[in-house]
C-alpha positions as semicolon CSV with decimal commas, in nm:
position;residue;x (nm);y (nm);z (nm)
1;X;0,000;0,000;0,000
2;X;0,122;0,325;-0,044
3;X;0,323;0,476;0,260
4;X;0,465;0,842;0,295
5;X;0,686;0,919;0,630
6;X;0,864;1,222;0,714
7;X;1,122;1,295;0,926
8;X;1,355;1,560;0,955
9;X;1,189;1,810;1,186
10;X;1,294;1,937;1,490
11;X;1,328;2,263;1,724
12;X;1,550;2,554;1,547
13;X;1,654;2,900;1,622
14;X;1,526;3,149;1,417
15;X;1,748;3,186;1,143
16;X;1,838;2,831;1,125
17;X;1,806;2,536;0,894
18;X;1,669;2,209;0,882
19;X;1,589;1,933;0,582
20;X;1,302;1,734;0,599
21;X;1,251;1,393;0,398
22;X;0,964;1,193;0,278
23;X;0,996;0,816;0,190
24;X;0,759;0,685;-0,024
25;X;0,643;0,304;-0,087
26;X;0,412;0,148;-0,271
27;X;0,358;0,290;-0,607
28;X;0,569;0,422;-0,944
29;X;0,697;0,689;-0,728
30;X;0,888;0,900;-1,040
31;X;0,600;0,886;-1,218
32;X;0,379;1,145;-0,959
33;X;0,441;1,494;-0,905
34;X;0,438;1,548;-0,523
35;X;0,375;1,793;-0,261
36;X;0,531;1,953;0,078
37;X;0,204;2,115;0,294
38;X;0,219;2,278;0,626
39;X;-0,029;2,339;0,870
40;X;0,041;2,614;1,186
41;X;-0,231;2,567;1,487
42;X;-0,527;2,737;1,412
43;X;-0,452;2,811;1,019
44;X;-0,514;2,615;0,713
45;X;-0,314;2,383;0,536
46;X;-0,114;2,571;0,311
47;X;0,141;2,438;-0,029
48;X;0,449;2,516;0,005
49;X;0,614;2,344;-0,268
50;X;0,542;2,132;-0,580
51;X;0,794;1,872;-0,770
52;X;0,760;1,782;-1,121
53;X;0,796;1,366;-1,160
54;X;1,125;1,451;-1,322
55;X;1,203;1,715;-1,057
56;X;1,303;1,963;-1,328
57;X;1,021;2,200;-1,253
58;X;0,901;2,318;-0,892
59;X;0,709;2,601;-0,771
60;X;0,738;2,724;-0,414
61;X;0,437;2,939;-0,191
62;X;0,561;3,318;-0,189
63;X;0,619;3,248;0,171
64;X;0,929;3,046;0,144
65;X;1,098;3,136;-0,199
66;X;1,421;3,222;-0,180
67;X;1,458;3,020;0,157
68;X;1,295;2,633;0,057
69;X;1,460;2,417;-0,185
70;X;1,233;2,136;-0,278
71;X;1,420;1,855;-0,409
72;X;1,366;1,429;-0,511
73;X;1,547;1,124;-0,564
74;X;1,377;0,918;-0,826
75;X;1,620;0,633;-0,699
76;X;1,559;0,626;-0,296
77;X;1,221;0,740;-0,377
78;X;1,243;1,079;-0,125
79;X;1,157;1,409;-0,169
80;X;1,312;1,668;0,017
81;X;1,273;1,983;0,166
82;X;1,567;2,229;0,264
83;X;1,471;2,511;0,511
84;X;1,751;2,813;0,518
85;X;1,652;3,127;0,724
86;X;1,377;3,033;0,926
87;X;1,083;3,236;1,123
88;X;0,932;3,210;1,388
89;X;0,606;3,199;1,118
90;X;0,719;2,875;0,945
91;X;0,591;2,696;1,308
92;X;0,414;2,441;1,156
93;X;0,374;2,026;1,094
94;X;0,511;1,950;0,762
95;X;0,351;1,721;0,571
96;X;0,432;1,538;0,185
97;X;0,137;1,434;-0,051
98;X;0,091;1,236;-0,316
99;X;0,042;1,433;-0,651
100;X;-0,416;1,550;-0,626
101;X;-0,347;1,491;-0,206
102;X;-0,517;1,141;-0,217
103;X;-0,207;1,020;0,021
104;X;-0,051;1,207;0,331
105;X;0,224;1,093;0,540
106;X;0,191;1,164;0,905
107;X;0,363;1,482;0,933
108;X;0,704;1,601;1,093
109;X;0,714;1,937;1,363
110;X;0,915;2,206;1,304
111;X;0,938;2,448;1,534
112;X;1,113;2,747;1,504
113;X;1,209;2,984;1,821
114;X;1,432;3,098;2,048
């Protein structure tokens, strides 16, 4: 069956980094475009970034561009996401999804403060 689990987050000072991962099982994993959400207590779930199957094309949430990278590894089947410069505002649980969200993995915390 299909399994997603992050890991990766943690507790960080502001201005810190962190990279989460996302292991994937159970389908043609290089064949789906897939997804990093957050959610913050009390907010919605926001997208933060997108990855083409290929990984050549990804689009990012205004909130984090120039600070994310969204990355994969067709071969481990893992997605990544590396944090640079963090805020206090990108308190959240980090989540991956499967290409139209029809598979979550559990979620890792990040929490970022001082």
């Amino acid at each position: 069956q299909v399994q997603l689990v992050e890991s990766g987050g943690g507790l960080v000072q502001p201005g810190g980094s962190l990279r989460l991962s996302c292991a994937a099982s159970g389908f043609t994993f290089s064949s789906y475009f897939m997804n990093w959400y957050r959610q913050a207590p009390g907010k919605e779930r926001e997208l933060v970034a997108r990855i083409t199957p290929s990984g050549t094309g990804i689009n990012y949430a205004d909130s984090v561009k120039g600070r994310f990278t969204m990355s994969r590894d067709n071969a481990k089947n893992t997605i990544y996401l590396q944090m640079n410069s963090l805020k206090p505002e990108d308190t959240a649980l980090y989540l991956c999804s499967r290409s139209n969200n029809n598979y979550w993995g559990q979620g890792t915390q990040v929490t970022v403060a001082s």
